[in-house]
C-alpha positions, 0 to 999 in steps of 0.5 A: 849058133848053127848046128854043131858038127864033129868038125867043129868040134875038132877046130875048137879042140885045135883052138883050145891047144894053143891055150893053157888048159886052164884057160879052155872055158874061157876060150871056149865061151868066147868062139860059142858067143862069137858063132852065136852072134855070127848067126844071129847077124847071119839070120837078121841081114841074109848074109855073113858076118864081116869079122865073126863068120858064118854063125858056125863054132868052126868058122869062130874057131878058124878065125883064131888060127888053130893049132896043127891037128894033133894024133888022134889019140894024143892024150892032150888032143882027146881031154881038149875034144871033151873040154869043147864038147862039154862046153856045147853042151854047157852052152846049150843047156843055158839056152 
């Protein structure tokens, strides 16, 4: 997977508010393998992947037609921005 950006994160929160929170990891493990995948596609044939994007988690995350951004301080915007950043770097200590 690319470099993880705050809007990558932003899109994956907006992904995550379409999902019942309890759904969150799951949702948020498939657009990492989805970015993961697209980058290593990316990486092998110099160009991007057909259906998964870019290899960016904002391209996985656009792909799914995330939800309106939200107010800023919304309280269920803020616990799905810390649900994606925990993810990352869930994923990443994995790796």
């Amino acid at each position: 997977m690319r470099e993880v950006t705050h809007g990558d994160i932003r899109a994956a929160a907006r992904v995550l508010l379409g999902h019942p929170d309890a759904c969150w990891p799951e949702v948020m493990a498939e657009m990492l393998s989805e970015a993961h995948q697209a980058d290593c596609y990316r990486k092998a044939r110099g160009r991007h992947h057909p259906q998964l994007g870019n290899g960016t988690l904002m391209s996985a995350a656009l792909a799914r037609a995330p939800a309106p951004a939200p107010a800023p301080g919304e309280g269920a915007h803020l616990a799905a921005l810390g649900a994606a950043i925990e993810a990352v770097l869930d994923w990443r200590a994995q790796r």
